[in-house]
VEXPA-490255 format. One line per field, with one value per residue (C-alpha): residue in one letter; x, y, z; residue number from 1. Coordinates in nm, 3 decimals. Each point is the difference from the previous one (the first is absolute). Layout:
N
r	(A | ...) $
east	(X | ...) $
north	(Y | ...) $
up	(Z | ...) $
k	(NUM | ...) $
% end
This chain:
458
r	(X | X | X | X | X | X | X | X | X | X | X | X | X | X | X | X | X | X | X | X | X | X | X | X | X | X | X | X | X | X | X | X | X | X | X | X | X | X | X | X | X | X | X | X | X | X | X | X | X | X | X | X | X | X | X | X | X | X | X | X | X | X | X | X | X | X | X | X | X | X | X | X | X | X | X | X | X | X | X | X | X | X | X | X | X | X | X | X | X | X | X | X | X | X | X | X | X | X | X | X | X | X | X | X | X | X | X | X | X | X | X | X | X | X | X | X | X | X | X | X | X | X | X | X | X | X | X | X | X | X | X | X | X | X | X | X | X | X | X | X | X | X | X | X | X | X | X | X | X | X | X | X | X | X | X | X | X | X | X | X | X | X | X | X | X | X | X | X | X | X | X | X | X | X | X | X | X | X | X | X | X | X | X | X | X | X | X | X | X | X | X | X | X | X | X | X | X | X | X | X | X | X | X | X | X | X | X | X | X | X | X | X | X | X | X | X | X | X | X | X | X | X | X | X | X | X | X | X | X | X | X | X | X | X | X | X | X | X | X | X | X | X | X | X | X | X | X | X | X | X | X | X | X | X | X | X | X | X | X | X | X | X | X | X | X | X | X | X | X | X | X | X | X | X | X | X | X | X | X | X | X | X | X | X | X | X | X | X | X | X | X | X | X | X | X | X | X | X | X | X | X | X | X | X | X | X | X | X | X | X | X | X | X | X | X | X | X | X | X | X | X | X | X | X | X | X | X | X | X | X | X | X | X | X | X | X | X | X | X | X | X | X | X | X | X | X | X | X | X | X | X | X | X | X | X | X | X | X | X | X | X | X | X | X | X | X | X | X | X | X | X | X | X | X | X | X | X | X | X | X | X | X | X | X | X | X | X | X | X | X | X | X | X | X | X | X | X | X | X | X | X | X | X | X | X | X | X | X | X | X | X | X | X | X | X | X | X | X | X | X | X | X | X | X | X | X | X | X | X | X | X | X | X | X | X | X | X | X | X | X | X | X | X | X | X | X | X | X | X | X | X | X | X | X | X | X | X | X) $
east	(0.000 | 0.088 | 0.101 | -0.325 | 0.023 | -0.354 | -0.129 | -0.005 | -0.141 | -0.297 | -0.041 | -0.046 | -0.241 | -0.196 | 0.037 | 0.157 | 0.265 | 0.040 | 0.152 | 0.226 | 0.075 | 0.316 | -0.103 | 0.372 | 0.015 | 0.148 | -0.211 | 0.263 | -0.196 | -0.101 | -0.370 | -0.126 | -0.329 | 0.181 | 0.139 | 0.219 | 0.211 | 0.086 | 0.281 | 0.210 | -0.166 | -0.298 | -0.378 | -0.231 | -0.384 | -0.252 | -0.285 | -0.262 | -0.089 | -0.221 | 0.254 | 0.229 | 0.008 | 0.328 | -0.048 | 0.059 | 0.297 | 0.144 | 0.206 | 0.215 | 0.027 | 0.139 | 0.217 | 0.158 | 0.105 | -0.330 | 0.011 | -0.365 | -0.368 | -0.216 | -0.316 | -0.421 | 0.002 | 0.257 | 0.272 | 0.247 | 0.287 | 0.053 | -0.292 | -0.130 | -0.363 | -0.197 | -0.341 | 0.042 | 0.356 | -0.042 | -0.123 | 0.301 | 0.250 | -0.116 | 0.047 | 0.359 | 0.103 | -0.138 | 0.138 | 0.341 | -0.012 | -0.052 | 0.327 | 0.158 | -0.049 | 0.272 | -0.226 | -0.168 | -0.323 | -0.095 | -0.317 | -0.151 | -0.309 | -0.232 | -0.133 | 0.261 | 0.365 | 0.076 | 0.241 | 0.207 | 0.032 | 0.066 | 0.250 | 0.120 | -0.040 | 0.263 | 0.252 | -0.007 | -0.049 | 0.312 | 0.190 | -0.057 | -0.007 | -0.101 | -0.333 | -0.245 | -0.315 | -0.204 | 0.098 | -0.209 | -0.348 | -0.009 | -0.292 | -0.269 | -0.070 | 0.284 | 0.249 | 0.011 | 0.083 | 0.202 | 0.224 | -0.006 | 0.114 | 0.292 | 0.179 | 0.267 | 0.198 | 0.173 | -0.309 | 0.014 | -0.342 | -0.274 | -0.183 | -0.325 | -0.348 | -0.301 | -0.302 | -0.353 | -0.310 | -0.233 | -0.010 | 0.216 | 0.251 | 0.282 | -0.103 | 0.022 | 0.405 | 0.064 | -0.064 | 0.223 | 0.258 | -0.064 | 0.181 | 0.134 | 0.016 | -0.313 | 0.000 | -0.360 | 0.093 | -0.343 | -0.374 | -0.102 | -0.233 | 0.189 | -0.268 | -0.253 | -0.225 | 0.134 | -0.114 | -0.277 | 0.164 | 0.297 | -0.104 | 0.022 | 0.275 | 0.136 | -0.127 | 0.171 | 0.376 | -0.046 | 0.018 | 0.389 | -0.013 | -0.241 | 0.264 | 0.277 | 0.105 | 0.018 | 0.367 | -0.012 | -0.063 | -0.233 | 0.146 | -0.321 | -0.030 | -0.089 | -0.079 | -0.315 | -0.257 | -0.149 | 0.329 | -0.010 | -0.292 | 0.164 | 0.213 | -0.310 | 0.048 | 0.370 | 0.096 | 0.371 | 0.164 | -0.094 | 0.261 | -0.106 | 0.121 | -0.065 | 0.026 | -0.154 | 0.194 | -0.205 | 0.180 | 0.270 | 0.204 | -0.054 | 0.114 | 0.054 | 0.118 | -0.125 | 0.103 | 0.012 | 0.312 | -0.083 | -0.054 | -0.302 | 0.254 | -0.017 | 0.173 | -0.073 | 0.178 | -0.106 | -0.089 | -0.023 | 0.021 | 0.323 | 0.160 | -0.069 | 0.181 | -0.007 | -0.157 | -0.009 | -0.183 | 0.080 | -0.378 | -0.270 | -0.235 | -0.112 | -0.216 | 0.312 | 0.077 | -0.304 | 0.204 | 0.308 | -0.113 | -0.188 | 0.298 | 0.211 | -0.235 | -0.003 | 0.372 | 0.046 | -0.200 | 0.315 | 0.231 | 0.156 | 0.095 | -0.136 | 0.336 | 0.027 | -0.374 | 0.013 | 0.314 | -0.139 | -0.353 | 0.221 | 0.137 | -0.292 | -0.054 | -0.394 | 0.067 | -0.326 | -0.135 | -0.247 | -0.040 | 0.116 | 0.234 | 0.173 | 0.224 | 0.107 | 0.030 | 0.307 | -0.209 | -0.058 | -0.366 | -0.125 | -0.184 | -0.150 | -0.121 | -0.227 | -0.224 | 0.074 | -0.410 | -0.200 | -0.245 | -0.166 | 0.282 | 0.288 | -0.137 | -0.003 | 0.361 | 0.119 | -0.139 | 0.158 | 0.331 | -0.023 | -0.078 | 0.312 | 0.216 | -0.108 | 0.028 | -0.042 | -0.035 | -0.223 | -0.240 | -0.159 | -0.192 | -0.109 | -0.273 | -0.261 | -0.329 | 0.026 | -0.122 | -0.140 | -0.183 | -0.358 | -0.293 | 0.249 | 0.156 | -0.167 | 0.066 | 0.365 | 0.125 | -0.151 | 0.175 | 0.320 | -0.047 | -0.097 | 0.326 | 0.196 | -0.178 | 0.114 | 0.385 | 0.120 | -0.001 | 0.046 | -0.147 | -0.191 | -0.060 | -0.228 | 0.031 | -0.283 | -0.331 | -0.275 | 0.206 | -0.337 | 0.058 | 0.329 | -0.029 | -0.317 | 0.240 | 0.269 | -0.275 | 0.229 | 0.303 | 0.185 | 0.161 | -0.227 | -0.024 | -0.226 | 0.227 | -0.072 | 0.322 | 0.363 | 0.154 | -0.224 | 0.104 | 0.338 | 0.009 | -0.232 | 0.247 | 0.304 | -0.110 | -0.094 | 0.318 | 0.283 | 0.351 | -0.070 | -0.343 | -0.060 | -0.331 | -0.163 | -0.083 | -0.232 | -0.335 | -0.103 | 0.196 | -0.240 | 0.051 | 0.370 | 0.084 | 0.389 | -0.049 | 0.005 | 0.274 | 0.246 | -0.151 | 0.118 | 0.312 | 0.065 | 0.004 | -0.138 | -0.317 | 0.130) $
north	(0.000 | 0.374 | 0.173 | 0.241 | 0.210 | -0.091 | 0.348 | -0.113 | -0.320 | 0.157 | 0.198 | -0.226 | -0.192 | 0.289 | -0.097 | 0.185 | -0.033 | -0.088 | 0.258 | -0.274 | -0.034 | 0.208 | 0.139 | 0.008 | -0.367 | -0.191 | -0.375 | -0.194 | -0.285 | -0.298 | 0.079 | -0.271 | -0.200 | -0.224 | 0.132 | -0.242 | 0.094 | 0.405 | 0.084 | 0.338 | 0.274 | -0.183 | 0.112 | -0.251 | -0.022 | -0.078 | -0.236 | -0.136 | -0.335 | -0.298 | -0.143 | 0.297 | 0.403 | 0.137 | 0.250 | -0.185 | -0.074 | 0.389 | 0.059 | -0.365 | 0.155 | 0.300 | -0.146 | -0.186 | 0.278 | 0.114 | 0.383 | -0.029 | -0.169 | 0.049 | 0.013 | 0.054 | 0.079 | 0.125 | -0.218 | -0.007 | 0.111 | 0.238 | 0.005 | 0.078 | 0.001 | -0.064 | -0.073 | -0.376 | -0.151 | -0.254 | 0.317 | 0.206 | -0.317 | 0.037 | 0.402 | -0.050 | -0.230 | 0.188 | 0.307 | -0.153 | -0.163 | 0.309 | 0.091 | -0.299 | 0.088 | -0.278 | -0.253 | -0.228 | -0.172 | -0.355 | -0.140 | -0.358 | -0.142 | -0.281 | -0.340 | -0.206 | 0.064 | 0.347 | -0.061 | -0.263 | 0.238 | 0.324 | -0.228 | -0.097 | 0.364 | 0.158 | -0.213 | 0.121 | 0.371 | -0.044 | -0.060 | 0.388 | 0.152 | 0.009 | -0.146 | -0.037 | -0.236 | -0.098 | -0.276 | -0.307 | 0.153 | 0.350 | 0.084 | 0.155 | 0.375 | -0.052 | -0.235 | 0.218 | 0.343 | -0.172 | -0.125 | 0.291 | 0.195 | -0.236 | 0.176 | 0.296 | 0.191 | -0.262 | -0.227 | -0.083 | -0.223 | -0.050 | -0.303 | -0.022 | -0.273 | 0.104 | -0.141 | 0.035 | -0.086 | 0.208 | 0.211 | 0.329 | -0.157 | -0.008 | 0.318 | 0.128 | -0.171 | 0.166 | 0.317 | -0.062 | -0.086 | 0.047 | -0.235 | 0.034 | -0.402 | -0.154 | -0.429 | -0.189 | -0.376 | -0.149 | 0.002 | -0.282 | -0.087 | 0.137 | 0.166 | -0.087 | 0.034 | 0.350 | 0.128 | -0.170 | -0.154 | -0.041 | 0.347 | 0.183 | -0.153 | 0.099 | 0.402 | 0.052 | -0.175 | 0.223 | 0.282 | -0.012 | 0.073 | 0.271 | 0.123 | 0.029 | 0.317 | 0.061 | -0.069 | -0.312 | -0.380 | -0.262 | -0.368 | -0.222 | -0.325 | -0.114 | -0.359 | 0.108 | 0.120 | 0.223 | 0.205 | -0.016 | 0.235 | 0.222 | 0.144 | 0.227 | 0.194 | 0.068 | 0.407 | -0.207 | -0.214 | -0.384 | -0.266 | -0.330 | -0.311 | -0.367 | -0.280 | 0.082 | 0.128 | 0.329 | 0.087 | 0.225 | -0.228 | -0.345 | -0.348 | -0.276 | -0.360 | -0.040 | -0.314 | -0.125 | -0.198 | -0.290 | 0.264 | 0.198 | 0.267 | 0.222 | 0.035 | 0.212 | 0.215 | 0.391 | 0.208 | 0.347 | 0.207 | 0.069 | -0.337 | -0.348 | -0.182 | -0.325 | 0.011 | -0.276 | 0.088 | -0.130 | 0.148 | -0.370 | -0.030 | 0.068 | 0.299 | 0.203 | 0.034 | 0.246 | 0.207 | -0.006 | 0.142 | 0.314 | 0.061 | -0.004 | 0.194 | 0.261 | -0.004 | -0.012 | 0.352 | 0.134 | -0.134 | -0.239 | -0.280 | -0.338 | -0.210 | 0.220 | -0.024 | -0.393 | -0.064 | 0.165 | -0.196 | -0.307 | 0.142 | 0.122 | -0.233 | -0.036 | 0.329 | 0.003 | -0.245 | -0.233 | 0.007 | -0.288 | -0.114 | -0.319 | -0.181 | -0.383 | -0.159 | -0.193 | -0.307 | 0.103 | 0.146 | 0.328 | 0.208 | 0.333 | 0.237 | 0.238 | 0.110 | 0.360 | 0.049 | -0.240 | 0.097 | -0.250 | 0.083 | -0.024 | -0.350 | -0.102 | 0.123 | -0.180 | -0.329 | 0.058 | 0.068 | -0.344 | -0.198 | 0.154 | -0.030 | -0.389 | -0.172 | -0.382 | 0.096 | -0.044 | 0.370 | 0.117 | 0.379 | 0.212 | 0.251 | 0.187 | 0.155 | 0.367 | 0.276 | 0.314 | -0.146 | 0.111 | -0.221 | -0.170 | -0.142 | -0.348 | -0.041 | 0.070 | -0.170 | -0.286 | 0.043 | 0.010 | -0.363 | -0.087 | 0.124 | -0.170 | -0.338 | -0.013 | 0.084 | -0.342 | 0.049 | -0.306 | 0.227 | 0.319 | 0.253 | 0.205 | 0.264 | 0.220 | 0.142 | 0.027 | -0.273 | -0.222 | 0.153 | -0.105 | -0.390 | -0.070 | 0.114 | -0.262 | -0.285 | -0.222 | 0.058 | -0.268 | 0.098 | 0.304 | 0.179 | 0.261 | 0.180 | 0.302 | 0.182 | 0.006 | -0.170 | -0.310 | 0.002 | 0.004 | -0.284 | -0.205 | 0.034 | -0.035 | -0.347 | -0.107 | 0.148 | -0.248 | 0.108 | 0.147 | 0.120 | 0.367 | 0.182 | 0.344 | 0.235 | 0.307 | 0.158 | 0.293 | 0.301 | -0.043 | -0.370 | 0.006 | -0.293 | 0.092 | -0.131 | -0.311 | -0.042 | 0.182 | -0.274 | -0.322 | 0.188 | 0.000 | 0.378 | 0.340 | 0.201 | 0.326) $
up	(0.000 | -0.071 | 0.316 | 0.099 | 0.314 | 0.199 | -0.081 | -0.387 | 0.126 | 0.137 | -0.264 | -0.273 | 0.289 | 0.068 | 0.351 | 0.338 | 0.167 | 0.402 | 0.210 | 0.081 | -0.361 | -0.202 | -0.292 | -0.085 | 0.088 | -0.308 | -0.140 | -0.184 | -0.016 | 0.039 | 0.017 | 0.170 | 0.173 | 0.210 | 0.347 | 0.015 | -0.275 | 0.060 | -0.037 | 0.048 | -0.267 | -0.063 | -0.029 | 0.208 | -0.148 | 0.241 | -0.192 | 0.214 | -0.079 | 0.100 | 0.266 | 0.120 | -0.021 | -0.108 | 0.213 | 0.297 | -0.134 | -0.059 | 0.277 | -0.025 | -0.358 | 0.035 | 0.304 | -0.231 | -0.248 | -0.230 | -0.019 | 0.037 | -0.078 | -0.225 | 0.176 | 0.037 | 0.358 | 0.245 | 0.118 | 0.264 | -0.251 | -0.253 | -0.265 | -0.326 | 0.053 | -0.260 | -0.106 | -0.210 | 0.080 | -0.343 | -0.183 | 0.134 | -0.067 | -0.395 | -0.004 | 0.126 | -0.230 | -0.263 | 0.059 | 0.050 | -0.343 | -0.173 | 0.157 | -0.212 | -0.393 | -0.073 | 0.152 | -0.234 | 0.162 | -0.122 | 0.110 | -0.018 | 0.048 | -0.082 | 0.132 | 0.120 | -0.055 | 0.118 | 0.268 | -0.225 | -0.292 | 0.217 | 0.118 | -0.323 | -0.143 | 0.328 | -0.152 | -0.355 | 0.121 | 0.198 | -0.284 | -0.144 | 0.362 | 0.386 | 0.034 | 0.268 | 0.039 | 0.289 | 0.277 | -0.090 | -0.076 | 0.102 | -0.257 | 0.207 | 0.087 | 0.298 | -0.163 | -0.322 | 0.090 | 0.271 | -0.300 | -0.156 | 0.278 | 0.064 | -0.359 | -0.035 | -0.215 | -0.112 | -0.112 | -0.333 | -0.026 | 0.259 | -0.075 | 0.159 | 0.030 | -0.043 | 0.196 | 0.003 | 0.232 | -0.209 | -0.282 | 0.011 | 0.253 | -0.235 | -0.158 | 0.315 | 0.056 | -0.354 | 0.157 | 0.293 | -0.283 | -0.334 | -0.254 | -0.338 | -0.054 | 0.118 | -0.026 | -0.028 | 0.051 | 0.006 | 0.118 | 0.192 | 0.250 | 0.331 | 0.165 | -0.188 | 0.278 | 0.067 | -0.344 | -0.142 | -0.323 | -0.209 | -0.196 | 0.316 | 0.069 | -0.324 | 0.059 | 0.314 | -0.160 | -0.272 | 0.253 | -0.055 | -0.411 | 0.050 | 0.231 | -0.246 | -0.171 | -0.367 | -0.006 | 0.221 | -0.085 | 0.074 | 0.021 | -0.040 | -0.058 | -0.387 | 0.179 | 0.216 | -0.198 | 0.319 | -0.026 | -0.362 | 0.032 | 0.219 | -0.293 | -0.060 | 0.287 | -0.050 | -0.063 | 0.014 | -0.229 | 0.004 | -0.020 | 0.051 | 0.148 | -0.059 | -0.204 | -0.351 | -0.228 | -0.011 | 0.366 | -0.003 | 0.301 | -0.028 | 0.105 | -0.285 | 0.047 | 0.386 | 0.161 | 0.406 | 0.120 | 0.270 | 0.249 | -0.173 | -0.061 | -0.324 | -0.324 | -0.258 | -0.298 | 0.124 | -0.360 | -0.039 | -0.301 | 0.033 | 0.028 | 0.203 | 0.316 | 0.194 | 0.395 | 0.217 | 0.279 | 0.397 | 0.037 | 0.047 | -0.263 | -0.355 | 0.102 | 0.131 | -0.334 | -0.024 | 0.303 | -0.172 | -0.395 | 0.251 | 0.160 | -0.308 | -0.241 | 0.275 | -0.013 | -0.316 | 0.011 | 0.152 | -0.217 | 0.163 | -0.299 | -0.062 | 0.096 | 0.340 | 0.090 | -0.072 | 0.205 | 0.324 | -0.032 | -0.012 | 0.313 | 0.187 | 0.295 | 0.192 | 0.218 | 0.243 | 0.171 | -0.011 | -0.380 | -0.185 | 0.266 | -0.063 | 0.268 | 0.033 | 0.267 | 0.097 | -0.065 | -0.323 | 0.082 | -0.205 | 0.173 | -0.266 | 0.232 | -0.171 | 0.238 | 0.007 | -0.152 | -0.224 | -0.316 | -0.216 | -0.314 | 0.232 | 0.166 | -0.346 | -0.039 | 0.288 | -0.060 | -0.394 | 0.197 | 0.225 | -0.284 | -0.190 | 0.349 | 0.136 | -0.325 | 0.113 | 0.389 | 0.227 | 0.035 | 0.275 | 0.088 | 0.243 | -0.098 | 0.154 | -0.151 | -0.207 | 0.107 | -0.165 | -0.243 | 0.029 | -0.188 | -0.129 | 0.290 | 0.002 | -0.357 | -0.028 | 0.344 | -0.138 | -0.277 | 0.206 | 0.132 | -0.296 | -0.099 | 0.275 | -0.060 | -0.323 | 0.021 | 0.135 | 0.358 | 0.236 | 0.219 | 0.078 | 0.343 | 0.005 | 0.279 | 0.196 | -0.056 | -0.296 | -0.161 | -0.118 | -0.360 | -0.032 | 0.158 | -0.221 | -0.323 | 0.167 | 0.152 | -0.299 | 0.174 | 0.210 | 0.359 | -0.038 | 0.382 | 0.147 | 0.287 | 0.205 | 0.002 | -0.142 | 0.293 | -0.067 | -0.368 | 0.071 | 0.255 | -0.235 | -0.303 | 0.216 | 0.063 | -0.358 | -0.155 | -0.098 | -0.127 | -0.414 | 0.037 | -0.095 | 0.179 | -0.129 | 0.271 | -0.149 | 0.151 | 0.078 | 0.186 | 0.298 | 0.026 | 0.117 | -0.172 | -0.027 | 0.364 | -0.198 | -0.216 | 0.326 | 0.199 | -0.280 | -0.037 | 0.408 | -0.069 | 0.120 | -0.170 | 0.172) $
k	(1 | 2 | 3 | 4 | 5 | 6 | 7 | 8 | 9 | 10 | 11 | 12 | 13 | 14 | 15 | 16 | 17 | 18 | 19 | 20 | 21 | 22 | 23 | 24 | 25 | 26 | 27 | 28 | 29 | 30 | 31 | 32 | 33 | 34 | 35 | 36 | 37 | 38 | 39 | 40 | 41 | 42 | 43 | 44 | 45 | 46 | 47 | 48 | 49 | 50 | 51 | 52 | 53 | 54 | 55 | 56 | 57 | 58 | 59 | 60 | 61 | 62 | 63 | 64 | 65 | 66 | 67 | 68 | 69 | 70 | 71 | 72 | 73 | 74 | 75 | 76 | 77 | 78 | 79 | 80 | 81 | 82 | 83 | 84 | 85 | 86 | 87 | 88 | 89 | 90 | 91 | 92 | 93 | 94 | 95 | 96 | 97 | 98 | 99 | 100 | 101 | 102 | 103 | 104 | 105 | 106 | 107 | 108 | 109 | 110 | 111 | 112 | 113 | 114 | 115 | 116 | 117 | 118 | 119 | 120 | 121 | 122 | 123 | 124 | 125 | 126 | 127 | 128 | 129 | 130 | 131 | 132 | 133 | 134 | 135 | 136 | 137 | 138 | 139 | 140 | 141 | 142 | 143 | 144 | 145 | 146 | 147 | 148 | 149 | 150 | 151 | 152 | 153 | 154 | 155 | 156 | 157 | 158 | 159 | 160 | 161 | 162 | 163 | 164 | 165 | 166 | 167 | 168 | 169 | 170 | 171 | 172 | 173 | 174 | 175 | 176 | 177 | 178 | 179 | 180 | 181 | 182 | 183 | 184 | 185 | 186 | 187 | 188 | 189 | 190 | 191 | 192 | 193 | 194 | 195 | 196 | 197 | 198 | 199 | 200 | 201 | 202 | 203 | 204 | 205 | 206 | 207 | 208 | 209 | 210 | 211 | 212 | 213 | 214 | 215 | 216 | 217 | 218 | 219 | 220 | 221 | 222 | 223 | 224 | 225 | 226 | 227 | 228 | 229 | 230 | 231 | 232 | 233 | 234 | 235 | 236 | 237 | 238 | 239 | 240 | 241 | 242 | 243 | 244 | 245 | 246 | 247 | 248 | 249 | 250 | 251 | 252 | 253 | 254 | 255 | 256 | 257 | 258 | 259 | 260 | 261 | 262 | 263 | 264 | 265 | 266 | 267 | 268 | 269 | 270 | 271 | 272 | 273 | 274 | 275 | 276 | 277 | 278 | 279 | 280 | 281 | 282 | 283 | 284 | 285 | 286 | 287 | 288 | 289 | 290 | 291 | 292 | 293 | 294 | 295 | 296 | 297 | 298 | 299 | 300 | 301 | 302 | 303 | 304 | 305 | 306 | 307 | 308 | 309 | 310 | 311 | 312 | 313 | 314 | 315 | 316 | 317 | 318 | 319 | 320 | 321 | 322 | 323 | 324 | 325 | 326 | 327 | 328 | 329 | 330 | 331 | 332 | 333 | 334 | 335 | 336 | 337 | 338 | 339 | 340 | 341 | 342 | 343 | 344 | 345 | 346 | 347 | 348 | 349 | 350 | 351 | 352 | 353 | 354 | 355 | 356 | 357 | 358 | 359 | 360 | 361 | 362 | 363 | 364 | 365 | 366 | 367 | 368 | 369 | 370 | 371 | 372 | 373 | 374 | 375 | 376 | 377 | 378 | 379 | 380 | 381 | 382 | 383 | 384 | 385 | 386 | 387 | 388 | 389 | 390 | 391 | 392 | 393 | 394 | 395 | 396 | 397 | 398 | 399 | 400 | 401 | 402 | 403 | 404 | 405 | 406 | 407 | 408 | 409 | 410 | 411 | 412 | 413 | 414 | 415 | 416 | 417 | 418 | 419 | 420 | 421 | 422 | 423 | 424 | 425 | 426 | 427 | 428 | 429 | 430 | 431 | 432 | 433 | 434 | 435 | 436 | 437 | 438 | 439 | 440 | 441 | 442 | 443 | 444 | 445 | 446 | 447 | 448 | 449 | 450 | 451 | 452 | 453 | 454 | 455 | 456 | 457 | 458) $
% end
């Protein structure tokens, strides 16, 4: 962050300072939510949320170096009051990004896949200059101007996810940062519940490329037809990825090695390269042509861009995890969050990984999904009872959906809670098996896989 005296800082927050605040008082960052991690210079925000109130947490912060809190009320500690601390958080970034013209903002969204290709996309963007992007999934109204606020002088690209609840959520994260590359990856039926249908669905990702300026570009996917459409609503240039031969970046001659990893020959109109990806499964392929047709905005060339994605190693957790036991045991923990498209991913990514082995999963019923809930979580163990499993857990409530699509699967279990899954499966497993862990966020099934690895979740 760019070094602002707390009298700027209120400023731009429309909010007042303490009498136990100096206005003189310098913020060199890091803005932060967590108490525990101030640090000497540092702005503390004060969020109150459903388990704790940062505010009770002020004076510890500021004890331990923050200048001073962001706040809605008075604190014991020098203050910024102001009226909406998450509204506040979004004006600060803001203003402190228009304080870095040499910043060039990169923002992805869509379905599934956001975190691996924003992921994927830091890499390449390193190549050309500093970069930041969020810590695991910082893509909410905190997380993003959060990540924002973390960049400086020296910040070459800022490389940000977009993530919506409801219509006009990512136009509103646009606002807090406005980007000149905008990615669209795919609509699928992620909160589905949420917004009513895939259309809506589509409205509210297209948020981003109505976001873009004249001079800017819009990476969309040629492969979903959803994004396809959003091309209309582009005032930016389009470039498309994919793999027809109408797509600007796009893979050719895709094959998986024994361990459901990637190959593919990277083309883009200015020449082609080989990528072997250490990313699990033929969907990260999807991730990796985003990232690169982004990069390849910046003009970064082919050979570079397909050496680092053959370097780019799973950086956040829970996604696509793969680990083998000394007993020879693979465990793919991918339980970060579940949707009906990445289940089906995941189960394509087993079958590529186990070959001849014996299979096993943990799941847990979606969420999110409105009228359509019944339908598609039977579809799920519909899904799981076809891909070979000897057998199958099912974990907590409103799971009826998902056993009925399963009722044809053997060693197929009802269980209450992770820690029964785990002990279950421990039992069954014999040295060479490989087990899929993946359900939703709220499931803590990453409890799971820690637990068949002799590991921790923390």
């Amino acid at each position: 962050m760019i070094p602002l005296p707390l009298a700027r800082i209120a400023e731009i927050t429309s909010g007042a300072l303490t009498g136990t605040a100096d206005p003189r008082a310098v913020v060199r960052g890091p803005v932060l939510i967590d108490s525990r991690a101030a640090e000497p210079g540092s702005l503390f925000v004060a969020i109150r949320g459903a388990r704790a109130d940062g505010h009770d947490f002020a004076a510890r912060a500021c004890a331990d170096g923050a200048v001073a809190v962001l706040a809605t009320r008075p604190v014991d500690a020098p203050a910024v009051i102001v009226g909406d601390a998450v509204a506040a958080l979004g004006d600060l970034a803001n203003a402190v990004l228009a304080e870095l013209p040499r910043t060039t903002v990169i923002g992805i969204t869509g379905s599934a896949g956001k975190t691996t290709t924003k992921d994927l996309l830091a890499g390449l963007t390193a190549l050309a200059g500093p970069t930041v992007a969020p810590v695991g999934s910082y893509n909410n109204e905190i997380g993003h101007p959060l990540t924002v606020l973390r960049a400086g002088e020296d910040t070459r690209y800022l490389v940000l996810e977009l993530s919506a609840r409801e219509e006009g959520h990512i136009a509103h994260l646009a606002s807090i940062a406005p980007p000149k590359i905008g990615v669209v990856l795919n609509v699928g039926t992620a909160h589905l519940g949420v917004f009513g249908g895939r259309e809506r669905i589509a409205k509210a990702k297209g948020e981003l490329v109505e976001s873009l300026p004249a001079d800017g570009t819009a990476v969309l996917n040629a492969d979903d037809p959803y994004v396809r459409e959003m091309a209309d609503r582009a005032e930016a240039s389009v470039r498309w990825f994919g793999r027809g031969s109408d797509a600007h970046v796009r893979a050719v001659d895709e094959s998986l090695d024994e361990r459901g990893r990637a190959s593919f020959t990277l083309v883009t109109p200015s020449g082609k390269a080989p990528v072997q990806l250490k990313l699990y499964g033929a969907h990260a392929v999807d991730n990796a042509l985003a990232a690169a047709a982004a990069a390849y905005e910046l003009g970064i060339p082919v050979a570079a861009l397909a050496a680092e994605l053959s370097r780019a190693e799973p950086r956040s957790r829970w996604r696509m995890e793969v680990t083998d036991r000394l007993d020879g045991v693979t465990v793919i923990n991918d339980a970060y969050n579940a949707n009906p498209d990445s289940m089906r991913a995941a189960f394509g990514a087993m079958g590529a990984l186990a070959g001849g082995r014996r299979r096993f999963a943990v799941i847990a019923a979606l969420r999110e999904l409105g009228d359509e809930s019944d339908t598609l979580n039977e579809g799920v163990g519909r899904l799981a009872a076809e891909s070979g499993l000897t057998g199958l857990w099912v974990v907590g409530e409103n799971a009826g959906p998902v056993l009925a699509g399963a009722k044809e699967q053997t060693g197929l279990r009802h269980v209450p809670d992770a820690e029964t899954a785990a002990a279950e499966l421990a039992a069954a497993l014999r040295p060479g098996d490989v087990v899929l862990v993946k359900g939703p966020r709220a499931a803590s099934l990453e409890r799971v896989a820690q637990a068949v690895l002799g590991g921790d979740a923390r």
